[in-house]
ZADO-1210 file (C-alpha; in nm, 4 decimals, padded with zeros to 6 digits):
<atoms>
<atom x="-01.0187" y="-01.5799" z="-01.5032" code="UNK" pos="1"/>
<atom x="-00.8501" y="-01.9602" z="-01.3526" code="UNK" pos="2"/>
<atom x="-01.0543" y="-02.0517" z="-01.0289" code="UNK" pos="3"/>
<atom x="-00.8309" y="-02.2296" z="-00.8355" code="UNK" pos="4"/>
<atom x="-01.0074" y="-02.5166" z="-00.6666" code="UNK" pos="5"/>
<atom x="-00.9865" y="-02.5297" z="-00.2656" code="UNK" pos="6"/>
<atom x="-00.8174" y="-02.8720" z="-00.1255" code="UNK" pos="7"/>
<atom x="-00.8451" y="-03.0832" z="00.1754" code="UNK" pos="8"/>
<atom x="-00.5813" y="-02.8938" z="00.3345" code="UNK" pos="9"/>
<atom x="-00.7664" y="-02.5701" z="00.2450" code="UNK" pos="10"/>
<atom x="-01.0559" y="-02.6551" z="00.4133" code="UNK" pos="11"/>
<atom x="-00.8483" y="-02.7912" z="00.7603" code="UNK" pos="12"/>
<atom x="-00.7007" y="-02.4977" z="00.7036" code="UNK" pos="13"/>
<atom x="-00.9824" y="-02.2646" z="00.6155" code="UNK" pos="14"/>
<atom x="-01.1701" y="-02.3922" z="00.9308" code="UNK" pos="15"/>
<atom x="-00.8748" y="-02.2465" z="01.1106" code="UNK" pos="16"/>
<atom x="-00.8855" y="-01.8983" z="00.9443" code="UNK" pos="17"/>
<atom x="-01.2634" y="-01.8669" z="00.9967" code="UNK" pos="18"/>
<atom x="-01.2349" y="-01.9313" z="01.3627" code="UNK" pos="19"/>
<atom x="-00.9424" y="-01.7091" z="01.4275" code="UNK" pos="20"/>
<atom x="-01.1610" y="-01.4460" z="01.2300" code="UNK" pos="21"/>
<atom x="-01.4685" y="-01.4965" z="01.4733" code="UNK" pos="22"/>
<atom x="-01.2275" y="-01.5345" z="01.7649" code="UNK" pos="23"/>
<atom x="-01.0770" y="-01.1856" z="01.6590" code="UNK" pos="24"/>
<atom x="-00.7312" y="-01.3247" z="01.6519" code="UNK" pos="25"/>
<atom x="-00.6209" y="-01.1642" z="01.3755" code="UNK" pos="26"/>
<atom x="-00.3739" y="-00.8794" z="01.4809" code="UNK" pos="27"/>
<atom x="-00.3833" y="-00.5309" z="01.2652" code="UNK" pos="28"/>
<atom x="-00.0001" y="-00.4155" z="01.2712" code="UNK" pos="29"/>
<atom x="00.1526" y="-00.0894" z="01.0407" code="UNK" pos="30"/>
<atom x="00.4021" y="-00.0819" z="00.8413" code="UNK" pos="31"/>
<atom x="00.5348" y="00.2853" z="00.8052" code="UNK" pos="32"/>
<atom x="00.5708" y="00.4443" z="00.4646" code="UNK" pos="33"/>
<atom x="00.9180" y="00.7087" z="00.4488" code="UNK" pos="34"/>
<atom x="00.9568" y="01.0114" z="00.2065" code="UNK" pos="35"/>
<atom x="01.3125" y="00.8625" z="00.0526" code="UNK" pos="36"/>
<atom x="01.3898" y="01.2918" z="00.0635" code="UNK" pos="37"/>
<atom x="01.3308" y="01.3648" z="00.3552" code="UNK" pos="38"/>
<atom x="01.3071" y="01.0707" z="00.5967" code="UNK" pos="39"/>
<atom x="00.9442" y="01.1696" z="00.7616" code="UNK" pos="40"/>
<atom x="00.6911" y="00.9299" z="00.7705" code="UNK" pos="41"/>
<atom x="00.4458" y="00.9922" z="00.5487" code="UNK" pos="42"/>
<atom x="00.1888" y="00.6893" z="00.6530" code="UNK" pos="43"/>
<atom x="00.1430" y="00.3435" z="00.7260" code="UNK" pos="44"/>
<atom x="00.0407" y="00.0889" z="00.5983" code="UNK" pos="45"/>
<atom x="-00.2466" y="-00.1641" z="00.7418" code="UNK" pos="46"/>
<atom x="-00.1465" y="-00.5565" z="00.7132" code="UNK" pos="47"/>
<atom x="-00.2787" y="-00.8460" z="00.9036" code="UNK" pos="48"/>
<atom x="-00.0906" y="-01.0865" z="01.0835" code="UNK" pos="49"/>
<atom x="-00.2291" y="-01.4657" z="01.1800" code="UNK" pos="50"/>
<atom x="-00.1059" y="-01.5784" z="01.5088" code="UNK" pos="51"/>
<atom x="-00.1598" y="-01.9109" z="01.3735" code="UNK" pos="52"/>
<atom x="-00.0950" y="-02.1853" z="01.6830" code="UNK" pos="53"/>
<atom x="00.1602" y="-02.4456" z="01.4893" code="UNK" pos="54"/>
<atom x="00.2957" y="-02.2096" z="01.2114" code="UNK" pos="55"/>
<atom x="00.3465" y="-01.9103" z="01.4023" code="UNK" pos="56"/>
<atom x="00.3222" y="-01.5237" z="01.2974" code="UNK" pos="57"/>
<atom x="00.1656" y="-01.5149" z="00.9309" code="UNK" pos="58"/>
<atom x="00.2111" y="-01.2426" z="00.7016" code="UNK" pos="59"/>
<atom x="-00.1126" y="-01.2019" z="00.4983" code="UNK" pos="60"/>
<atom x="00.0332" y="-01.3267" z="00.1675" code="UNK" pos="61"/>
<atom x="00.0613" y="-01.6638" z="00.3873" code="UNK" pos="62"/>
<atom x="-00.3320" y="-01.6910" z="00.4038" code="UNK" pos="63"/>
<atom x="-00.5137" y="-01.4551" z="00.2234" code="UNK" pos="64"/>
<atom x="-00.4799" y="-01.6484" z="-00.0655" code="UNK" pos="65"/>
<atom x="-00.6422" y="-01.9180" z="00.1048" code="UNK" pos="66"/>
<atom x="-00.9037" y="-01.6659" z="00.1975" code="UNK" pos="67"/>
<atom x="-00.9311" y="-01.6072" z="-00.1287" code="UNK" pos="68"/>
<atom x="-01.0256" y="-01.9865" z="-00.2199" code="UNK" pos="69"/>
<atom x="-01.2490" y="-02.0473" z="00.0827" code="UNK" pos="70"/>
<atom x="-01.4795" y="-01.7355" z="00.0428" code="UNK" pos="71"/>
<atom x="-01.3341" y="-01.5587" z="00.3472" code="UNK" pos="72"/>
<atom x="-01.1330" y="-01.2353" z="00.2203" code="UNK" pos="73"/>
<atom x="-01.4467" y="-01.0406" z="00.1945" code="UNK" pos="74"/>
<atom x="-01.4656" y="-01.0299" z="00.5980" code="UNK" pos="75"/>
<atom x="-01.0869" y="-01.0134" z="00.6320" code="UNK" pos="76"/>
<atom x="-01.0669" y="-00.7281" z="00.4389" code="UNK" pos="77"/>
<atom x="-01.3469" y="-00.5564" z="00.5743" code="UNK" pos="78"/>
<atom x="-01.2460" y="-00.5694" z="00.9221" code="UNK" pos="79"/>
<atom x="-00.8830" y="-00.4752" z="00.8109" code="UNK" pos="80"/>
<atom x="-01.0489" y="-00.1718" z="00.7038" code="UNK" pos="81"/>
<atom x="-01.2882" y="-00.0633" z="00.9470" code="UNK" pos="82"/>
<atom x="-00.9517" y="-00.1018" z="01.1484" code="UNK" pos="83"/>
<atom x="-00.7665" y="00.0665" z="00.9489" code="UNK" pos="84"/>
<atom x="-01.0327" y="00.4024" z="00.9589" code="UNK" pos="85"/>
<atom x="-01.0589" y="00.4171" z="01.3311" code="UNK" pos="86"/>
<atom x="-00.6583" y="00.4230" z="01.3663" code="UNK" pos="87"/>
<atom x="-00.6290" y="00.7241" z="01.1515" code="UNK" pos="88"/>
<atom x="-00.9137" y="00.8942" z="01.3081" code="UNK" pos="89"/>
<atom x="-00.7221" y="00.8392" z="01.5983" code="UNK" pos="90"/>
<atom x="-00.4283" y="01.0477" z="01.4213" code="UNK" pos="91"/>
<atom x="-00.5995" y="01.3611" z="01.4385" code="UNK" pos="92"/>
<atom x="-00.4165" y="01.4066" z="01.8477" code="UNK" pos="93"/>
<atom x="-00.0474" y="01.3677" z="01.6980" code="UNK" pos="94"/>
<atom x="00.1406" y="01.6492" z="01.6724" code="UNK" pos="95"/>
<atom x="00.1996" y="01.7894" z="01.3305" code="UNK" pos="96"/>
<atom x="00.4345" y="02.0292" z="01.1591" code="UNK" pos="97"/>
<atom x="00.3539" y="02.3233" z="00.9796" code="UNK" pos="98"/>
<atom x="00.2711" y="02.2519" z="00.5932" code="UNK" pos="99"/>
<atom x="00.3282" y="01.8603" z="00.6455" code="UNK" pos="100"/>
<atom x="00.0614" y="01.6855" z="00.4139" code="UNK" pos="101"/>
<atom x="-00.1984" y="01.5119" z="00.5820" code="UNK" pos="102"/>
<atom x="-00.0798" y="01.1374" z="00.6472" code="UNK" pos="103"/>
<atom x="-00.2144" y="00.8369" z="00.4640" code="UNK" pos="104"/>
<atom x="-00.3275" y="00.5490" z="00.5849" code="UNK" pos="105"/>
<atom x="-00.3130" y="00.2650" z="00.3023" code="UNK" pos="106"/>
<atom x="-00.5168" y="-00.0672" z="00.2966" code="UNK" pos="107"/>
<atom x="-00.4876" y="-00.3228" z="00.0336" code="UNK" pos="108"/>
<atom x="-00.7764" y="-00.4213" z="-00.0896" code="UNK" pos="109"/>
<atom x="-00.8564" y="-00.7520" z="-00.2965" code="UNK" pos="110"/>
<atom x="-01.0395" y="-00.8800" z="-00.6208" code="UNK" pos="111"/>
<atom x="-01.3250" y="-01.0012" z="-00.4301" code="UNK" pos="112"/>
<atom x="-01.4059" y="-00.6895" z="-00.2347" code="UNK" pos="113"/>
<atom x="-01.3627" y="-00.4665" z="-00.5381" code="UNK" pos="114"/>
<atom x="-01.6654" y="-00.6836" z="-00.7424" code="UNK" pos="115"/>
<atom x="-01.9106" y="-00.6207" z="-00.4591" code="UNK" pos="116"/>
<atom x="-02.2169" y="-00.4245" z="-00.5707" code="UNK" pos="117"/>
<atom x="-02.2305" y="-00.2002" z="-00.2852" code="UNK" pos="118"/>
<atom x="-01.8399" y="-00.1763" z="-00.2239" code="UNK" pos="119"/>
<atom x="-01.8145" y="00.2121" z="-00.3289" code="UNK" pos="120"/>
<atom x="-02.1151" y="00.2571" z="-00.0707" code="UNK" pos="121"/>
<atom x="-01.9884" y="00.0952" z="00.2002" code="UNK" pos="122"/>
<atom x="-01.6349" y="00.2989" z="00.1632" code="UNK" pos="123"/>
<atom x="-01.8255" y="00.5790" z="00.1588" code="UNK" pos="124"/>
<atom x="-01.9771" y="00.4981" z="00.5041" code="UNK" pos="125"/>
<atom x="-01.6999" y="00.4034" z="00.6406" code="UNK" pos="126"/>
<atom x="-01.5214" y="00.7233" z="00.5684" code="UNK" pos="127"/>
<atom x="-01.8417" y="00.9595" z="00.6370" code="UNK" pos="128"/>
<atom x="-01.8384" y="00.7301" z="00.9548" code="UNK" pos="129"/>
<atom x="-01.4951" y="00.8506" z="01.0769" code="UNK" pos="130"/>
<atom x="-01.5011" y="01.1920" z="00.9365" code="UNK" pos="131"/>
<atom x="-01.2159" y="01.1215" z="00.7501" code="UNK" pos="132"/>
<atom x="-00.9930" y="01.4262" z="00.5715" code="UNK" pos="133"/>
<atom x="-01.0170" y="01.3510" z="00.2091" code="UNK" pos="134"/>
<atom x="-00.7435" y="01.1477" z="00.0486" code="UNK" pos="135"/>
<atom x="-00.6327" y="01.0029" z="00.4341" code="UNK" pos="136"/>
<atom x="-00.7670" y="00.7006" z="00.3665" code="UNK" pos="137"/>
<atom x="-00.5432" y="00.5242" z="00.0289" code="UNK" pos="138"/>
<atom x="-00.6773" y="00.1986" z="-00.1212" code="UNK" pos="139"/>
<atom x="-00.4050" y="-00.0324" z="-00.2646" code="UNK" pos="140"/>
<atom x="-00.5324" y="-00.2347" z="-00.6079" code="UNK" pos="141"/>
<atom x="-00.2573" y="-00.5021" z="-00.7485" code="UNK" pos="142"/>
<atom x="-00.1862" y="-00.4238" z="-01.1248" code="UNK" pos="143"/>
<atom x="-00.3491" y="-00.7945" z="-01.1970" code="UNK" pos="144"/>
<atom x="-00.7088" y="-00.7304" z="-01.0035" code="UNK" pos="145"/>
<atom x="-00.6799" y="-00.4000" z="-01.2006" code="UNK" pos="146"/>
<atom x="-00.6531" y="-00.5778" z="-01.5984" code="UNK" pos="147"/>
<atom x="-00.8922" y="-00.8434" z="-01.4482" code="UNK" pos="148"/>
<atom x="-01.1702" y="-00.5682" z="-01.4312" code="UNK" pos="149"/>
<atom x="-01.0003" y="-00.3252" z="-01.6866" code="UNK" pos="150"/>
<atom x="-01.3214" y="-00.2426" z="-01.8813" code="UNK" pos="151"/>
<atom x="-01.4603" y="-00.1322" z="-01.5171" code="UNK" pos="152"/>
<atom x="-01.1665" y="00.0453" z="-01.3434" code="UNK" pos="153"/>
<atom x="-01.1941" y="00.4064" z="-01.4637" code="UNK" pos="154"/>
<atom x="-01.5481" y="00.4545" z="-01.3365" code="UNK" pos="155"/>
<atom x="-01.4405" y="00.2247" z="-01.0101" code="UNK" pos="156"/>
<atom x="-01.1640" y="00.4518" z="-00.9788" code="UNK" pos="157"/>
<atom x="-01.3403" y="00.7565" z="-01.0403" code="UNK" pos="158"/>
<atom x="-01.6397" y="00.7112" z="-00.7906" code="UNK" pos="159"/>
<atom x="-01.3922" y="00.6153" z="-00.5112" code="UNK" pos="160"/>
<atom x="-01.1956" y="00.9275" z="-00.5628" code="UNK" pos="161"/>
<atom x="-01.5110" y="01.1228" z="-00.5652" code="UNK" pos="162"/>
<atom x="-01.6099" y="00.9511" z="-00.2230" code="UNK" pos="163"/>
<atom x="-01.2995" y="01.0972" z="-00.0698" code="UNK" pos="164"/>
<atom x="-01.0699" y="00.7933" z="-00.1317" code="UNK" pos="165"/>
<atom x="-00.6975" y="00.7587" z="-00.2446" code="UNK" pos="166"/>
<atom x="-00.6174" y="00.5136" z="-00.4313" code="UNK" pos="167"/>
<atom x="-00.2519" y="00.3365" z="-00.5774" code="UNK" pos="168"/>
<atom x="-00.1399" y="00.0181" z="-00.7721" code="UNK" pos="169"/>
<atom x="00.0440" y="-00.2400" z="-00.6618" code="UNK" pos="170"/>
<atom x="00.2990" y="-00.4808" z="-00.7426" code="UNK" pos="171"/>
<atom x="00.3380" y="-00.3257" z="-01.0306" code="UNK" pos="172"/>
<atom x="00.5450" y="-00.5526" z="-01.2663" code="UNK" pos="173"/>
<atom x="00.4562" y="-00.4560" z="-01.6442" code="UNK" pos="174"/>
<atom x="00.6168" y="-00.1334" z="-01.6140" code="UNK" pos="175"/>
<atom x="00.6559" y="00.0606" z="-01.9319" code="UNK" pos="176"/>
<atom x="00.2813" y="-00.0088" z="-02.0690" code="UNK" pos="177"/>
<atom x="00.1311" y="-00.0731" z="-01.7483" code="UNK" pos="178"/>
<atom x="00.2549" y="00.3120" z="-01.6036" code="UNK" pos="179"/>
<atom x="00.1868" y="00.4680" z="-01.9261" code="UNK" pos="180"/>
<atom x="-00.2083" y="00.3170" z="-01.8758" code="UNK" pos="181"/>
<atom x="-00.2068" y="00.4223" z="-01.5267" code="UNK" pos="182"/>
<atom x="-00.1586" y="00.7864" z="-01.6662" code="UNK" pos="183"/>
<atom x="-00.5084" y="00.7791" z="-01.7482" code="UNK" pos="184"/>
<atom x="-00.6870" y="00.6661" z="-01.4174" code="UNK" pos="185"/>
<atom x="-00.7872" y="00.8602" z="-01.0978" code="UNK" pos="186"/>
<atom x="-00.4730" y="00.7214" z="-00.9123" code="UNK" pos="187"/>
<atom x="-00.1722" y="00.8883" z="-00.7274" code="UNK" pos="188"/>
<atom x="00.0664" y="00.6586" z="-00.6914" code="UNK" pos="189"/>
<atom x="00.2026" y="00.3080" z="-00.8151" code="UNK" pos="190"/>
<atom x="00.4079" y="00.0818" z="-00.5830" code="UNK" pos="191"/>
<atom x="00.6690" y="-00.1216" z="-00.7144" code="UNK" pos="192"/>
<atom x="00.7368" y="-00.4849" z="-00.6787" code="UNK" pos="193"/>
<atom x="00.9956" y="-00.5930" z="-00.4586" code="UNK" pos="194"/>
<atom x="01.1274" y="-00.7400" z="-00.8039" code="UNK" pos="195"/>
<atom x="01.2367" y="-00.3870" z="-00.9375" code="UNK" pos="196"/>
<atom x="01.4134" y="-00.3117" z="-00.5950" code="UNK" pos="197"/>
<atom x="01.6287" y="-00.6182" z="-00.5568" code="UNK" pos="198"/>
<atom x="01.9426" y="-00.6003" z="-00.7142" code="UNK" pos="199"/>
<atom x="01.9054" y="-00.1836" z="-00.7645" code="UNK" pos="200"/>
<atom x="02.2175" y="-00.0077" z="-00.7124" code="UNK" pos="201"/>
<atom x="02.4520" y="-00.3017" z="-00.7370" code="UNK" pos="202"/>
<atom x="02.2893" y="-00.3833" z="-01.0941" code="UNK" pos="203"/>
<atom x="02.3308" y="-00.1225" z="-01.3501" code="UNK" pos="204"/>
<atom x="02.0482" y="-00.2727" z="-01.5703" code="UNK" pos="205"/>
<atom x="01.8076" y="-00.2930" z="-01.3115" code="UNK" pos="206"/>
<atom x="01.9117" y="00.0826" z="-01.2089" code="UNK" pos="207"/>
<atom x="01.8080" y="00.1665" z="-01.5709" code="UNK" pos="208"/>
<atom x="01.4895" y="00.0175" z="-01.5549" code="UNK" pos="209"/>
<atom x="01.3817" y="00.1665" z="-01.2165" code="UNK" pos="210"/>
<atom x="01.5019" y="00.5215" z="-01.3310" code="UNK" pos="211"/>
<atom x="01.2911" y="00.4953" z="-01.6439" code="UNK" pos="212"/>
<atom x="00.9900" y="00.3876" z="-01.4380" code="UNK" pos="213"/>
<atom x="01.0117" y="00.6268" z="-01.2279" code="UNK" pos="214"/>
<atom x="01.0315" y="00.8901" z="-01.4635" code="UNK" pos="215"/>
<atom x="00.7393" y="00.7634" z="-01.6502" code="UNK" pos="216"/>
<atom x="00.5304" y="00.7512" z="-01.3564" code="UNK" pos="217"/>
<atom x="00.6246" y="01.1101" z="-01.2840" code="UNK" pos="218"/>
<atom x="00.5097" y="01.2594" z="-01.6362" code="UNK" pos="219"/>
<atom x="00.2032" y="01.0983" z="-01.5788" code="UNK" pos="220"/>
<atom x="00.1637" y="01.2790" z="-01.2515" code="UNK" pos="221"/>
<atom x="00.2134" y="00.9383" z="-01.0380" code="UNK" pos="222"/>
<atom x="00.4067" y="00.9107" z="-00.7062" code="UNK" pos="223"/>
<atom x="00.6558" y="00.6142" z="-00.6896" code="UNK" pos="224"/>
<atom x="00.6802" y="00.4243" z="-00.3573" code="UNK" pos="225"/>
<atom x="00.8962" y="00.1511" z="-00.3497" code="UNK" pos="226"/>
<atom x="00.8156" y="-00.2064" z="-00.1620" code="UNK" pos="227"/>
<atom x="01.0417" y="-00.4409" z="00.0270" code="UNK" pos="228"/>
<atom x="01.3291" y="-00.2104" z="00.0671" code="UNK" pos="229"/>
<atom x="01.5747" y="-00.4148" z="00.2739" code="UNK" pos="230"/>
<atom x="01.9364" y="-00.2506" z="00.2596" code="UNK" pos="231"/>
<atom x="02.1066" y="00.1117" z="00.2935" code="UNK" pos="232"/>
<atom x="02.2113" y="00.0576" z="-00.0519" code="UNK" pos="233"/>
<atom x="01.8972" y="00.0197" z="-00.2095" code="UNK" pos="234"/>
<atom x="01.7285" y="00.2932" z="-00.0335" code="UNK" pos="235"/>
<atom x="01.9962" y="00.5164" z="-00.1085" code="UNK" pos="236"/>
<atom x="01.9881" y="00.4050" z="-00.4778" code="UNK" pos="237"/>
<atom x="01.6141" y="00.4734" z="-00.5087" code="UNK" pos="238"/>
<atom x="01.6304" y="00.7658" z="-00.3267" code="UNK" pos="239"/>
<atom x="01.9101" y="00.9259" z="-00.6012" code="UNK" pos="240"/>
<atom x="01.7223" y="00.7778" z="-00.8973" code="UNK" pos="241"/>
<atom x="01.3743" y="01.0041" z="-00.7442" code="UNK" pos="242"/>
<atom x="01.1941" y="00.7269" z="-00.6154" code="UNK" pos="243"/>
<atom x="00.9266" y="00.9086" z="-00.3707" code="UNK" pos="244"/>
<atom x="00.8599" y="00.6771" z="-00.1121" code="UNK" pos="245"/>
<atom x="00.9378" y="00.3188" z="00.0193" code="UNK" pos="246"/>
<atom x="00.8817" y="00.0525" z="00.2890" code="UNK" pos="247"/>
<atom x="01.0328" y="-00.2129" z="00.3833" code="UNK" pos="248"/>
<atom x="01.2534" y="-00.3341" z="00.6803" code="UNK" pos="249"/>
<atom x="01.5287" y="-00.1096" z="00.5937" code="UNK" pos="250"/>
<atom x="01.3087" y="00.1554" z="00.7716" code="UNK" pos="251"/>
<atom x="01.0946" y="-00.0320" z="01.0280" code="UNK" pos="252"/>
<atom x="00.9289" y="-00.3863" z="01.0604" code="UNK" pos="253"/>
<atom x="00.5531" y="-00.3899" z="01.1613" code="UNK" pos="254"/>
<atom x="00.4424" y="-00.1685" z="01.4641" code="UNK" pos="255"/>
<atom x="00.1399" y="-00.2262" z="01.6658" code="UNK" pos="256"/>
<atom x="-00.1029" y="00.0864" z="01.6860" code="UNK" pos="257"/>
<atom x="00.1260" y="00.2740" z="01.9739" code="UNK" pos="258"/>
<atom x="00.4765" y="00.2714" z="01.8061" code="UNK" pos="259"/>
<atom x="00.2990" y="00.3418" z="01.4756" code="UNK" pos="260"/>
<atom x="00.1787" y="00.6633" z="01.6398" code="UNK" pos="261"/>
<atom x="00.5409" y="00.7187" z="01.8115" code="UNK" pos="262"/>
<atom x="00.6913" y="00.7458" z="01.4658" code="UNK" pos="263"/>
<atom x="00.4444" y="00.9518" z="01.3148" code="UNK" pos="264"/>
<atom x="00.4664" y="01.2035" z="01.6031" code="UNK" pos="265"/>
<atom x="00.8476" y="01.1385" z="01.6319" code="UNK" pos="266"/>
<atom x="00.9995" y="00.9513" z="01.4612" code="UNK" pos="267"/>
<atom x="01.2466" y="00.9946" z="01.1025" code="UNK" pos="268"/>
<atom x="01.2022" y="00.6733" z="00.8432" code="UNK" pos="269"/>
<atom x="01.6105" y="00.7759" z="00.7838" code="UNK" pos="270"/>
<atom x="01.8891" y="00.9815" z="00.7370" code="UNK" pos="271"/>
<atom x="01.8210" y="01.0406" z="00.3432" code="UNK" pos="272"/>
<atom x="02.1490" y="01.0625" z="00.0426" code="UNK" pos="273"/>
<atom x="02.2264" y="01.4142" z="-00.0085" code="UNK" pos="274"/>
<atom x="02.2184" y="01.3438" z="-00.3857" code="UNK" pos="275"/>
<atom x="01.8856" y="01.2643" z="-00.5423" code="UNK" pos="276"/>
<atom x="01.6952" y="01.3499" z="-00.8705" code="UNK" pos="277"/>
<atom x="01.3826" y="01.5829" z="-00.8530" code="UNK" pos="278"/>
<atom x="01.0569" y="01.4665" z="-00.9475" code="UNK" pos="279"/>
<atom x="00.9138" y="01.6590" z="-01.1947" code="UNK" pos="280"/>
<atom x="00.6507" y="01.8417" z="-00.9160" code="UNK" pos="281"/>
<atom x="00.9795" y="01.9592" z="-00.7643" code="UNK" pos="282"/>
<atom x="01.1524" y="02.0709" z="-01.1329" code="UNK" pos="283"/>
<atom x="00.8448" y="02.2557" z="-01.1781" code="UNK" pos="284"/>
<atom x="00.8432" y="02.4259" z="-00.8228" code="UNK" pos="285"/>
<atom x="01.1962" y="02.5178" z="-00.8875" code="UNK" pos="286"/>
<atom x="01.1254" y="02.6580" z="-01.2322" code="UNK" pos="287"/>
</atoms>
């Protein structure tokens, strides 16, 4: 693995992470996550924002990085999760229909946290700690942290499930081999890149490529939720070709903790294509 040295400007910059971490600046928004069939709202999920005072409102791909380099994205993500847990504890006073599946609450969680020692121990706390409903709380691991520690995942994967844990892959890029691997790990869903959704239905080829992905991840069992989905067009496009789930802007932008509950109680992600293909659960419920 390349270690990526920090710079002067990481450390200027660094200082002013690590202070807006101690200050508790760091704002917790959600991002919700819409069944492309139906148009509920499935989940959210957690990000962090960085109110930073000359660059304005950072996404966490803006610093986390950084965090990364400076030896900071241990805490970050810890308090993103602890977060994260006592908002969908909180969940348990919304109203809920009849046979809806519990909702999710998804975190993503980075290469530093997963190589703690005790990391499996403190998830379990933290979910013992809020009496969560198993598989409520979903951990998000990027395809790359997940071939970094390859020889380690299954068992990873395995004693996180066991501890009452969800867990999906993200920014998944290396489709055909990467979903057929997946197959064989404790997961339930893979997210795709924003890379697979731009361009899809206005690009034939790219339609091809998302409609065999998606129908590899489903005879492995996966659920496919699709990231960055910006336009009608795409969402409808996903939606026909049996993509499961998506975010993205097309639905909602980031909602602090009270709209987040409004929509979950409430609220429809969208009005959904009337033409879509099954996923094989649903083939095999119709059979």
């Amino acid at each position: 693995m390349t270690t990526v040295a920090a710079t002067s400007s990481d450390f200027n910059m660094g200082a002013e992470l690590a202070h807006a971490i101690s200050d508790d600046s760091l704002v917790v928004h959600f991002l919700p996550e819409v069944d492309l069939a139906t148009g509920a709202v499935t989940g959210m999920e957690a990000v962090l924002r960085w109110p930073h005072p000359r660059r304005g409102l950072l996404w966490s791909a803006e610093f986390m990085p950084l965090a990364e380099r400076t030896g900071l994205a241990g805490v970050i993500g810890w308090d993103l999760l602890h977060a994260a847990a006592a908002e969908l504890s909180g969940w348990r006073t919304l109203p809920q229909a009849a046979g809806q599946a519990p909702r999710q609450m998804w975190v993503a969680t980075s290469a530093s946290q997963l190589l703690e020692v005790d990391f499996v121990e403190r998830i379990a706390s933290l979910v013992a700690q809020h009496d969560l409903a198993p598989g409520t709380l979903g951990l998000e691991v990027g395809e790359d942290t997940l071939a970094m520690g390859s020889r380690y995942a299954p068992a990873l994967l395995a004693d996180l499930r066991s501890v009452g844990v969800a867990v999906a892959i993200a920014d998944v890029r290396s489709w055909y081999a990467g979903i057929a691997a997946m197959g064989d790990l404790p997961v339930e869903a893979v997210k795709l890149d924003r890379a697979f959704v731009r361009g899809v239905g206005a690009d034939l080829a790219q339609d091809g490529i998302v409609s065999a992905v998606v129908a590899l991840a489903h005879a492995h069992g996966l659920r496919v939720v699709a990231d960055a989905v910006e336009s009608w067009s795409e969402g409808a496009r996903l939606c026909e070709l049996g993509c499961d789930r998506a975010l993205g802007y097309l639905f909602s932008g980031p909602q602090a903790s009270d709209d987040a509950r409004l929509m979950l109680a409430h609220g429809a992600g969208w009005c959904a294509p009337a033409q879509r293909v099954p996923s094989q659960t649903e083939q095999n419920s119709a059979a």
